[in-house]
mmCIF file of the N, C-alpha and C atoms, coordinates in Angstrom:
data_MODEL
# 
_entry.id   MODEL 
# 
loop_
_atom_site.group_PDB 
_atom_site.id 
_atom_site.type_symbol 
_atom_site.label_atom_id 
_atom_site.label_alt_id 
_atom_site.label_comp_id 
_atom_site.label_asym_id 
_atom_site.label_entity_id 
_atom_site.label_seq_id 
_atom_site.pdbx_PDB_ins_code 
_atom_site.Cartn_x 
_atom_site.Cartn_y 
_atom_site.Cartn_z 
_atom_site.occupancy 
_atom_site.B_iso_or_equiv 
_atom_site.pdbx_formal_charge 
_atom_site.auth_seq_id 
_atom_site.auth_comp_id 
_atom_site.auth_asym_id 
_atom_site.auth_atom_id 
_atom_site.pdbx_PDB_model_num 
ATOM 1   N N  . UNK A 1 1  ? 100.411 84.618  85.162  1.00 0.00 ? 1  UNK A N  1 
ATOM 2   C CA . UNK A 1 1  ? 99.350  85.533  84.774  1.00 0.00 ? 1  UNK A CA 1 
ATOM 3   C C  . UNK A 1 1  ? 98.682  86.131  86.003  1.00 0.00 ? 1  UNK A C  1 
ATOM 4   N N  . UNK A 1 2  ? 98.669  85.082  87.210  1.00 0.00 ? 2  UNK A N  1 
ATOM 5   C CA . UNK A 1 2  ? 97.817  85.683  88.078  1.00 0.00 ? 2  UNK A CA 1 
ATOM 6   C C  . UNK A 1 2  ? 98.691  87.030  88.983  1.00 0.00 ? 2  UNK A C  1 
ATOM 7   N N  . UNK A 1 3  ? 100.052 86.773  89.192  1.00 0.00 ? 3  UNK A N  1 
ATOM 8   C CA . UNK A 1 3  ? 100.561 87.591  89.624  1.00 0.00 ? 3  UNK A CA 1 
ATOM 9   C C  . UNK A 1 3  ? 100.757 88.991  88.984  1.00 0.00 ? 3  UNK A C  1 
ATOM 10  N N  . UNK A 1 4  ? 100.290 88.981  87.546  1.00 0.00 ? 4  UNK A N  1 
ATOM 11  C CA . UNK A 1 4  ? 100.489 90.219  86.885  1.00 0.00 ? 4  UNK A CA 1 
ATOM 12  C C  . UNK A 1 4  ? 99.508  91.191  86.716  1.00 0.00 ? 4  UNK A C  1 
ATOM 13  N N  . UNK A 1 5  ? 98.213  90.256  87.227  1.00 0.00 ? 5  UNK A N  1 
ATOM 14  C CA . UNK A 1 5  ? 96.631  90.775  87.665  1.00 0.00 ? 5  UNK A CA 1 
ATOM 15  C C  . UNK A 1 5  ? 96.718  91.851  88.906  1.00 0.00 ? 5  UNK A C  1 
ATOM 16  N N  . UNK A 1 6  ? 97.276  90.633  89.810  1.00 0.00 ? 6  UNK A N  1 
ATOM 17  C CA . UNK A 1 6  ? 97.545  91.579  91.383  1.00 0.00 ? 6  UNK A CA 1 
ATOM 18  C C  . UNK A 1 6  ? 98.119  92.847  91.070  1.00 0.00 ? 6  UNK A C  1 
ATOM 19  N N  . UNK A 1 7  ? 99.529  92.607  90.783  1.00 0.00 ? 7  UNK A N  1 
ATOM 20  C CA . UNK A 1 7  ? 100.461 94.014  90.400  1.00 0.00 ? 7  UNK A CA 1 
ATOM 21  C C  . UNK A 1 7  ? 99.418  94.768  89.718  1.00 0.00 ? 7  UNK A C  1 
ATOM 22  N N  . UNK A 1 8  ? 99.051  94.421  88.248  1.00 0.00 ? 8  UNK A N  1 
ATOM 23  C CA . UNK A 1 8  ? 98.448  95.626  87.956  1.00 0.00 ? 8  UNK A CA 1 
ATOM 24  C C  . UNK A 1 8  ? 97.252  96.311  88.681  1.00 0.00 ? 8  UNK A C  1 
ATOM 25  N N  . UNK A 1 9  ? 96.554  95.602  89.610  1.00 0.00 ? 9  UNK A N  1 
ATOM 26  C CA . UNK A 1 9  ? 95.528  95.910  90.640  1.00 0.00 ? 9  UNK A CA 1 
ATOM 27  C C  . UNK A 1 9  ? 95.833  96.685  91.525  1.00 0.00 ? 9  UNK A C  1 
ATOM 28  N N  . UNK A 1 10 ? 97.540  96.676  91.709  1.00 0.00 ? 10 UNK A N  1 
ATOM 29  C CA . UNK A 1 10 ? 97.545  97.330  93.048  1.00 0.00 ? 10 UNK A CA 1 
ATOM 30  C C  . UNK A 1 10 ? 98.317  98.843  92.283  1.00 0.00 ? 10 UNK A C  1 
ATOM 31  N N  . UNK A 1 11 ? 98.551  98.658  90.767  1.00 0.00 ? 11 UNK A N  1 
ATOM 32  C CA . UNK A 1 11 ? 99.563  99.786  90.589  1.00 0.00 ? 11 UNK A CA 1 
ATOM 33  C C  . UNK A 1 11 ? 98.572  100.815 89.951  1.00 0.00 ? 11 UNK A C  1 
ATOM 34  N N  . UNK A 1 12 ? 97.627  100.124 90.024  1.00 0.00 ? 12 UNK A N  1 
ATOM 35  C CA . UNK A 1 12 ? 95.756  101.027 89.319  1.00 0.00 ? 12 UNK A CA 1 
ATOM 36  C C  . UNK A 1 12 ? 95.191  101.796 90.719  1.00 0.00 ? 12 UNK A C  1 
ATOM 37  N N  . UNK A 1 13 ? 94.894  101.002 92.191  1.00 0.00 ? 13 UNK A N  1 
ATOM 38  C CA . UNK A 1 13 ? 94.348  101.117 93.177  1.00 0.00 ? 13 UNK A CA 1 
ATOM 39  C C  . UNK A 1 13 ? 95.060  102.342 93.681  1.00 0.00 ? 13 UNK A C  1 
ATOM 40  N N  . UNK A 1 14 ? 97.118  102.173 93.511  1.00 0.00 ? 14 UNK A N  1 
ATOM 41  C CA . UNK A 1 14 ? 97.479  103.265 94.429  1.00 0.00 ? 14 UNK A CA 1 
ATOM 42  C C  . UNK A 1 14 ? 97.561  104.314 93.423  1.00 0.00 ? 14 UNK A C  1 
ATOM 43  N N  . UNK A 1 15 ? 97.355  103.877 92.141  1.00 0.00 ? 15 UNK A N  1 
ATOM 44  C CA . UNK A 1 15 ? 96.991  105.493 91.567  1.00 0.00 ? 15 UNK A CA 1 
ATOM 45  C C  . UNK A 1 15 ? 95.627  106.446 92.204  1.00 0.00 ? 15 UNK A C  1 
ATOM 46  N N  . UNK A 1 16 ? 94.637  105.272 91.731  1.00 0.00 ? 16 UNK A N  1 
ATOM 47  C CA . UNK A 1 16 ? 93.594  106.160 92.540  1.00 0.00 ? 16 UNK A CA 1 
ATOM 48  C C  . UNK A 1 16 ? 93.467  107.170 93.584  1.00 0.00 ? 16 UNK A C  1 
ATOM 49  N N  . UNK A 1 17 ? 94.376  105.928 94.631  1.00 0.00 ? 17 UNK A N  1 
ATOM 50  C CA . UNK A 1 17 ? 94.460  106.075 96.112  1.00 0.00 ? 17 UNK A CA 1 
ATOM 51  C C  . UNK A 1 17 ? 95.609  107.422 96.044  1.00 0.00 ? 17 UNK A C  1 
ATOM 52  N N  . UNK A 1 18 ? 96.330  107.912 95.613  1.00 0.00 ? 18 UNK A N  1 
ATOM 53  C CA . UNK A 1 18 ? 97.143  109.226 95.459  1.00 0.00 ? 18 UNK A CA 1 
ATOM 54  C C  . UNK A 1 18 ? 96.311  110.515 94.283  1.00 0.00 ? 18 UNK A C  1 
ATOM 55  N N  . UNK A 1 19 ? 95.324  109.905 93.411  1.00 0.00 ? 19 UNK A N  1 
ATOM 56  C CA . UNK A 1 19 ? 94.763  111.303 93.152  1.00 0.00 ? 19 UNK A CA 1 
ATOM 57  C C  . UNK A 1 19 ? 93.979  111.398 93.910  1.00 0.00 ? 19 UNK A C  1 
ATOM 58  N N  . UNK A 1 20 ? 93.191  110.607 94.108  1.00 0.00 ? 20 UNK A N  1 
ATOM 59  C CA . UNK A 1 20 ? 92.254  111.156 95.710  1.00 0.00 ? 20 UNK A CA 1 
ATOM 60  C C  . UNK A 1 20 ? 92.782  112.374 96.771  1.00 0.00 ? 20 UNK A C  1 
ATOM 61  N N  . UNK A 1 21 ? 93.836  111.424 97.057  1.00 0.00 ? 21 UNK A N  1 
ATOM 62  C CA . UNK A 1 21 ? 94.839  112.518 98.619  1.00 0.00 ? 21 UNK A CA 1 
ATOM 63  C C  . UNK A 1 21 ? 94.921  113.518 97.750  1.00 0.00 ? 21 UNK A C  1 
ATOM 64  N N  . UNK A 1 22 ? 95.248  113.418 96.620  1.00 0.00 ? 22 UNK A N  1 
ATOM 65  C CA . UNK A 1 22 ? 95.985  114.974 95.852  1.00 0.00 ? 22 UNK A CA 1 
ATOM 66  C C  . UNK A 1 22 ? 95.096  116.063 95.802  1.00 0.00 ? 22 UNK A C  1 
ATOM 67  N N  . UNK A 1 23 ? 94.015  115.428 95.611  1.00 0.00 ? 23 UNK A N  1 
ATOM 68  C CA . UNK A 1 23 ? 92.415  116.159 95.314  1.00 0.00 ? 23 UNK A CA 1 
ATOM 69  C C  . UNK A 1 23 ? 91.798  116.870 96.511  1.00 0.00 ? 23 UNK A C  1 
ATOM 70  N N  . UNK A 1 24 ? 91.953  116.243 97.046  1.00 0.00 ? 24 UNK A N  1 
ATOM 71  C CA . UNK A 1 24 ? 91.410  116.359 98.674  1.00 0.00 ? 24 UNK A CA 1 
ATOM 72  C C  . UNK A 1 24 ? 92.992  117.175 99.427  1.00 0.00 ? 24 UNK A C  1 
ATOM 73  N N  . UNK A 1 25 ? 93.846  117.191 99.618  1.00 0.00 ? 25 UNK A N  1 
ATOM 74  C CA . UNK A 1 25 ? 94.913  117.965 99.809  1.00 0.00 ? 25 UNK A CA 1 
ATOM 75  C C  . UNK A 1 25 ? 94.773  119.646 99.512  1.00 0.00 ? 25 UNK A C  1 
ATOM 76  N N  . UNK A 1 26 ? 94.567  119.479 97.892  1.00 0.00 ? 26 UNK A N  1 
ATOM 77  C CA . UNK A 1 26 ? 95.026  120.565 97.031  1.00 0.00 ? 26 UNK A CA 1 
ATOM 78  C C  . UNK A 1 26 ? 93.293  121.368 97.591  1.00 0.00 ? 26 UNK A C  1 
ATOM 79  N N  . UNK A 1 27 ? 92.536  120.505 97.695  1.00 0.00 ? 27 UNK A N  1 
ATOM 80  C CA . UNK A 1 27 ? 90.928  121.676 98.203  1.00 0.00 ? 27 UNK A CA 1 
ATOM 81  C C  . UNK A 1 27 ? 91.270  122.339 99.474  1.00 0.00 ? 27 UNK A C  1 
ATOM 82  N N  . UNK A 1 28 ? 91.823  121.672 99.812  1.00 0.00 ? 28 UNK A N  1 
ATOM 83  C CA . UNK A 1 28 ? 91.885  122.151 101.761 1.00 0.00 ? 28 UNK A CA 1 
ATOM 84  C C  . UNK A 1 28 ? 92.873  123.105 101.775 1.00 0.00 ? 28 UNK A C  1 
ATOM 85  N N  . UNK A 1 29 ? 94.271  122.668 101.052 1.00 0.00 ? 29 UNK A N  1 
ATOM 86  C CA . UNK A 1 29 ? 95.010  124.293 101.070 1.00 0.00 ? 29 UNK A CA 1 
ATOM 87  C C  . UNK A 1 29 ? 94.942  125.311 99.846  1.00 0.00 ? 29 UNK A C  1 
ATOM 88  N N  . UNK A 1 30 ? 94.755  125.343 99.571  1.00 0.00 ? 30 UNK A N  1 
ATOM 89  C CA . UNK A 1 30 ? 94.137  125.987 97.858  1.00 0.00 ? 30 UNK A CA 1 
ATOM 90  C C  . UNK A 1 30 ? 94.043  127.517 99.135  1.00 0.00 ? 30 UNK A C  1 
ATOM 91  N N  . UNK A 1 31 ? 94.399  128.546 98.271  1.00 0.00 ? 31 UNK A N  1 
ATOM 92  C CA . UNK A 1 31 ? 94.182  129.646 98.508  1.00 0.00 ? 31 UNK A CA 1 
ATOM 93  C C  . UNK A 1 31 ? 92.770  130.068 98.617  1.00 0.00 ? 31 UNK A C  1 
ATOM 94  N N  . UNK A 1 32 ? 92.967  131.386 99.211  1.00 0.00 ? 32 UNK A N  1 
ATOM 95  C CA . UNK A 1 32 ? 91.236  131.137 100.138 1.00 0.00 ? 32 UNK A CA 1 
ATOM 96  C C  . UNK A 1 32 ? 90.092  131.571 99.308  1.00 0.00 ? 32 UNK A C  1 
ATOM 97  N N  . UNK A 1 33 ? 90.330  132.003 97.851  1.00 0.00 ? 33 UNK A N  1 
ATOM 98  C CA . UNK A 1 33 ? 89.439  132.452 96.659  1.00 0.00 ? 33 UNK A CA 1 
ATOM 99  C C  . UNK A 1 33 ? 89.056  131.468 96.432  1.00 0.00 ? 33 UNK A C  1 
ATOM 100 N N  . UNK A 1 34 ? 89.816  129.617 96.567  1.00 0.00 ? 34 UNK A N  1 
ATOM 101 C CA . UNK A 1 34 ? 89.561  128.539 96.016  1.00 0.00 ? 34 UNK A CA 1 
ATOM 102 C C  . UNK A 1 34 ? 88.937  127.662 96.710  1.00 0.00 ? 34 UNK A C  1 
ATOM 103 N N  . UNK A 1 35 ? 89.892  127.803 98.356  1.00 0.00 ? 35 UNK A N  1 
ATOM 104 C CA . UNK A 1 35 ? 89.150  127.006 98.665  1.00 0.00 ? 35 UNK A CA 1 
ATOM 105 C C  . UNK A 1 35 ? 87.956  126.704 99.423  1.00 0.00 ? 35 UNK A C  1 
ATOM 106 N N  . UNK A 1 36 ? 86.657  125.547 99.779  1.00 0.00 ? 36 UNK A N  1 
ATOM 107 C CA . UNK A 1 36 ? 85.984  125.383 100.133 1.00 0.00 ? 36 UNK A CA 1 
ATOM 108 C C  . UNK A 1 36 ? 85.518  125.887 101.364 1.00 0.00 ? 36 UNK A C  1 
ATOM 109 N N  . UNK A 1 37 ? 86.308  126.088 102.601 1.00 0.00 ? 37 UNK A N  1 
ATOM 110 C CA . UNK A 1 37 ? 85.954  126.324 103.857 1.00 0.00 ? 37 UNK A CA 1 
ATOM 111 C C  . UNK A 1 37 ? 86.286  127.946 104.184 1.00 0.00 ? 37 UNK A C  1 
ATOM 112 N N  . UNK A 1 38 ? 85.317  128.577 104.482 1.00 0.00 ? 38 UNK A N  1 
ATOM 113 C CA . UNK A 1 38 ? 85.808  129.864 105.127 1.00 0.00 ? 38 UNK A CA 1 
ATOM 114 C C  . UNK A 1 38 ? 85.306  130.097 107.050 1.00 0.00 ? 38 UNK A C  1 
ATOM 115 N N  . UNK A 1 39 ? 86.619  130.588 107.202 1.00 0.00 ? 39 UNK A N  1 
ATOM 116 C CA . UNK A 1 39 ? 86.209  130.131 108.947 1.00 0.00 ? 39 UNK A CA 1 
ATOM 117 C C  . UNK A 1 39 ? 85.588  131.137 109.730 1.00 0.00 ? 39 UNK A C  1 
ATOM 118 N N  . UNK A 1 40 ? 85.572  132.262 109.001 1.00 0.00 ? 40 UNK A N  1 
ATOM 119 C CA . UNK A 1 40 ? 85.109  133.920 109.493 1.00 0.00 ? 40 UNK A CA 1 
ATOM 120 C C  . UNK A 1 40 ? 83.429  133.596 108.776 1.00 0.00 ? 40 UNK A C  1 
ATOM 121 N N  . UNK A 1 41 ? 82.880  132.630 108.036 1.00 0.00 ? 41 UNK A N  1 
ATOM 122 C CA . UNK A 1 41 ? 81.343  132.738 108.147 1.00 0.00 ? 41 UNK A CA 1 
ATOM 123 C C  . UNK A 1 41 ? 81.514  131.203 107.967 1.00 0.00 ? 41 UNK A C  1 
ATOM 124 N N  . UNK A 1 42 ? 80.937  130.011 109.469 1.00 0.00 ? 42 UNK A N  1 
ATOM 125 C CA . UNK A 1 42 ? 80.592  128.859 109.168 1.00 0.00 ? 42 UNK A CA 1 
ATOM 126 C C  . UNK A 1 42 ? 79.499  128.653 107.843 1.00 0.00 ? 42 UNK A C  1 
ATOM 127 N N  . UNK A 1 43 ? 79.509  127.430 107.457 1.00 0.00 ? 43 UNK A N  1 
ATOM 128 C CA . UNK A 1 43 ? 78.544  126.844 107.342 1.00 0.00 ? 43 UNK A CA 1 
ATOM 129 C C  . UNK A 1 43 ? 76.868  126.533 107.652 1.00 0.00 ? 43 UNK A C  1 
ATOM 130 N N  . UNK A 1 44 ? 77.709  125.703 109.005 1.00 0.00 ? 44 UNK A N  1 
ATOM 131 C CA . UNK A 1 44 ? 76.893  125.493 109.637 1.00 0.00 ? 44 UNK A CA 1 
ATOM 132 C C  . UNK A 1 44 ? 76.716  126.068 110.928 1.00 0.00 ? 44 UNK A C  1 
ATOM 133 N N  . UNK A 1 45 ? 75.801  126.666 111.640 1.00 0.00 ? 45 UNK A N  1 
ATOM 134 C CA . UNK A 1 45 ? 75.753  127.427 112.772 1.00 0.00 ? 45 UNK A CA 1 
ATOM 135 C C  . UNK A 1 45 ? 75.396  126.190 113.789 1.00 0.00 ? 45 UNK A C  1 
ATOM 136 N N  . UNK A 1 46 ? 76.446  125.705 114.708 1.00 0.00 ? 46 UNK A N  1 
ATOM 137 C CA . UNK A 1 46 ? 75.834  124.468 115.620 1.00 0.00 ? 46 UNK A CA 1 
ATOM 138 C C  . UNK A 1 46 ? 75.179  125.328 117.158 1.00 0.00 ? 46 UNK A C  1 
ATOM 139 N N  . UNK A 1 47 ? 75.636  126.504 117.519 1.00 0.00 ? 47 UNK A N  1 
ATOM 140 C CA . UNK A 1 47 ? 75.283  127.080 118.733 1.00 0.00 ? 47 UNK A CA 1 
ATOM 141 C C  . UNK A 1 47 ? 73.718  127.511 118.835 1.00 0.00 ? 47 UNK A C  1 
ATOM 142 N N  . UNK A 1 48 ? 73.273  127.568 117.843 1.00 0.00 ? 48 UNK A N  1 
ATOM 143 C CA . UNK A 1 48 ? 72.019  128.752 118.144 1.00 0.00 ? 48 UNK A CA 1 
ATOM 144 C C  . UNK A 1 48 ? 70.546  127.712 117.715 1.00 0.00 ? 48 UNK A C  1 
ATOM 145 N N  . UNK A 1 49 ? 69.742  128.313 118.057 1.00 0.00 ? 49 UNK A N  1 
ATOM 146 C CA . UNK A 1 49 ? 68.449  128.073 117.986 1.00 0.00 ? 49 UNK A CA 1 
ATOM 147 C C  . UNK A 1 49 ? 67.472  128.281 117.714 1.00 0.00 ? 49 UNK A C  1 
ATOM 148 N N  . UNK A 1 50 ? 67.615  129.371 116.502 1.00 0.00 ? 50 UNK A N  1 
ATOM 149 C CA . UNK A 1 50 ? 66.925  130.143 115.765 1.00 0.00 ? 50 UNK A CA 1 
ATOM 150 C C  . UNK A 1 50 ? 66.672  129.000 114.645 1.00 0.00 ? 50 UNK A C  1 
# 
């Protein structure tokens, strides 16, 4: 029984652990209507002092 705990622990964990990457993958290259980062207007402005 206990060994069928582990297995299923670890065959639950690396599901997680692969929609995560998938999630996080698919934001970062996602076409640029989609995705999150645009590099022609930061975010965050770290240079200035205004």
């Amino acid at each position: 029984m206990k060994i069928l705990t582990t297995f299923a622990a670890m065959v639950v964990g690396g599901g997680i652990a692969a929609g995560s990457m998938y999630g996080l993958l698919a934001s970062q290259t996602a076409a640029p209507a989609n995705s999150p980062t645009n590099v022609n207007a930061p975010e965050f402005d770290y240079g200035s002092n205004n």
